[in-house]
C-alpha positions as CSV (number, residue, x, y, z in Angstrom):
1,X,119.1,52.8,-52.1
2,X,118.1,49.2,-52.7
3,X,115.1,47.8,-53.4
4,X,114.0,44.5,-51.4
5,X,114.0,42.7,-54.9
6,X,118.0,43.5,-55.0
7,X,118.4,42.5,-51.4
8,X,116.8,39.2,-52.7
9,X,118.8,38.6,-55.4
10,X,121.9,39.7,-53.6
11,X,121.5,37.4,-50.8
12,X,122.6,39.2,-48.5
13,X,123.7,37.8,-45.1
14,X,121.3,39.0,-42.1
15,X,123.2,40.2,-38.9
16,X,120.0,41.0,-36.1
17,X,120.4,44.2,-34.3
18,X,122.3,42.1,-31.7
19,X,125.0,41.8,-33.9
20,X,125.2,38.4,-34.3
21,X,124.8,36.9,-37.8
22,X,122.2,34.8,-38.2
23,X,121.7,33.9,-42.3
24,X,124.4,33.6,-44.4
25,X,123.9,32.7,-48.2
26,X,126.3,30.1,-49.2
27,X,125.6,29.1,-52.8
28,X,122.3,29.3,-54.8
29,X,120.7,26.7,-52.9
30,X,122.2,26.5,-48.8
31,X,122.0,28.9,-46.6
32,X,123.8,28.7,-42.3
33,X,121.5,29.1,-40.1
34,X,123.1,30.1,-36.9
35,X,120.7,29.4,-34.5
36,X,120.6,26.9,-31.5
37,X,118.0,24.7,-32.6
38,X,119.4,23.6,-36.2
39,X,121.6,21.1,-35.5
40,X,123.3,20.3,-38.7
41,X,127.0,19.6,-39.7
42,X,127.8,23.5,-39.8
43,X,124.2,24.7,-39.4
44,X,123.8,24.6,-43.2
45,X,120.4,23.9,-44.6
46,X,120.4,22.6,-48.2
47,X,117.7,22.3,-50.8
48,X,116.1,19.2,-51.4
49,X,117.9,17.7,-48.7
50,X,116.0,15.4,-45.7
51,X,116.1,16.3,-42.3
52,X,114.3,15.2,-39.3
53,X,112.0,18.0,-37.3
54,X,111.1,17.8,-34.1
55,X,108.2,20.2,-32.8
56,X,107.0,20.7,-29.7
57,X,103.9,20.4,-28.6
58,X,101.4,21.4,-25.5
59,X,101.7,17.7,-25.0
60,X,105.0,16.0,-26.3
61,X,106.8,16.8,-29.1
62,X,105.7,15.6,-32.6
63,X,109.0,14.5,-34.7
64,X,108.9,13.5,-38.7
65,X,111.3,13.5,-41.6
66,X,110.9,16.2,-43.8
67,X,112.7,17.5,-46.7
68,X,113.7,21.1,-47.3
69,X,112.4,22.5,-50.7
70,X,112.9,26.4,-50.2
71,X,113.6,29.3,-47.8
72,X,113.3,32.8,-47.9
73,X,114.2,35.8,-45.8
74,X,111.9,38.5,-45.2
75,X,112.2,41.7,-42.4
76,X,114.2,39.5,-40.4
77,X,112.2,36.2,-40.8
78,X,113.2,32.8,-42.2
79,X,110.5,30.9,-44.0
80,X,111.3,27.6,-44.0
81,X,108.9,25.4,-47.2
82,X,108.8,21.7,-46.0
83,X,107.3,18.3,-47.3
84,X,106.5,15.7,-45.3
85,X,108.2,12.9,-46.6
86,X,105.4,10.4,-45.3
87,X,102.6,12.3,-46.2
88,X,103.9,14.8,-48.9
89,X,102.3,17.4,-47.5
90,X,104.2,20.9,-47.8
91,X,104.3,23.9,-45.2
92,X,106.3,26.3,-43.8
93,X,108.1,27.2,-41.1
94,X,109.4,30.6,-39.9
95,X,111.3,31.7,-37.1
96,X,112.1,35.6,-35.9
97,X,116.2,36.3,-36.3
98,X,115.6,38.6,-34.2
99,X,115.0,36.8,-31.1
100,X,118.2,35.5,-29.0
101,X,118.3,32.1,-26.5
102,X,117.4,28.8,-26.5
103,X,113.6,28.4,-26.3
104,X,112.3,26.8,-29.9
105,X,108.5,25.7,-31.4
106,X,110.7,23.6,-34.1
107,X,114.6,21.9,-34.5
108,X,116.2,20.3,-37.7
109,X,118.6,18.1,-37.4
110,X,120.6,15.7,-40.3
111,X,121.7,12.6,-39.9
112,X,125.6,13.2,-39.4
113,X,125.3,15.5,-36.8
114,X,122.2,12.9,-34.5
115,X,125.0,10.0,-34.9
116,X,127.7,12.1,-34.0
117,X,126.4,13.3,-30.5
């Protein structure tokens, strides 16, 4: 049986009980995140690699450009670690691969794929 550690250090692809595959591990340091609301050139995310976030709001949405430092999967979650890259601040974000549609607290997008729609 493995261990959660192995699982880790595998990086193994997550397929939700939908069947849909959500994570996929393409090299030590990006990940495709198939979900509607990353819209990057193949959904890949990429370490240390700026993006723009957009997250709504009870009033508006709040947008800033952030860079991606690290992400982890855990019981069907992806943790998103974020700076700011006007503030520096870090945080994370984490989203449920469980959960299928369209509704969203949080987008990424690069800069390719904004100019190219």
């Amino acid at each position: 049986m493995m261990t959660f550690l192995n699982l880790i250090m595998n990086n193994q692809p997550y397929i939700n009980s939908s069947g849909r595959k959500v994570l996929e591990y393409i090299s030590s340091d990006t990940i495709v995140l198939n979900l509607p609301f990353i819209m990057t050139q193949g959904k890949r995310l990429t370490k240390g690699m700026p993006y723009l976030k957009v997250e709504k709001k009870v009033a508006g949405n709040d947008t800033a450009a952030i860079r991606l430092l690290n992400y982890q999967d855990y019981q069907g979650v992806i943790y998103l670690n974020l700076q700011d890259l006007k503030t520096n601040r870090c945080y994370n974000l984490s989203h449920n691969m469980e959960i299928n549609g369209d509704w969203w607290f949080w987008s990424l997008a690069d800069f390719e794929t904004l100019i190219s729609n």
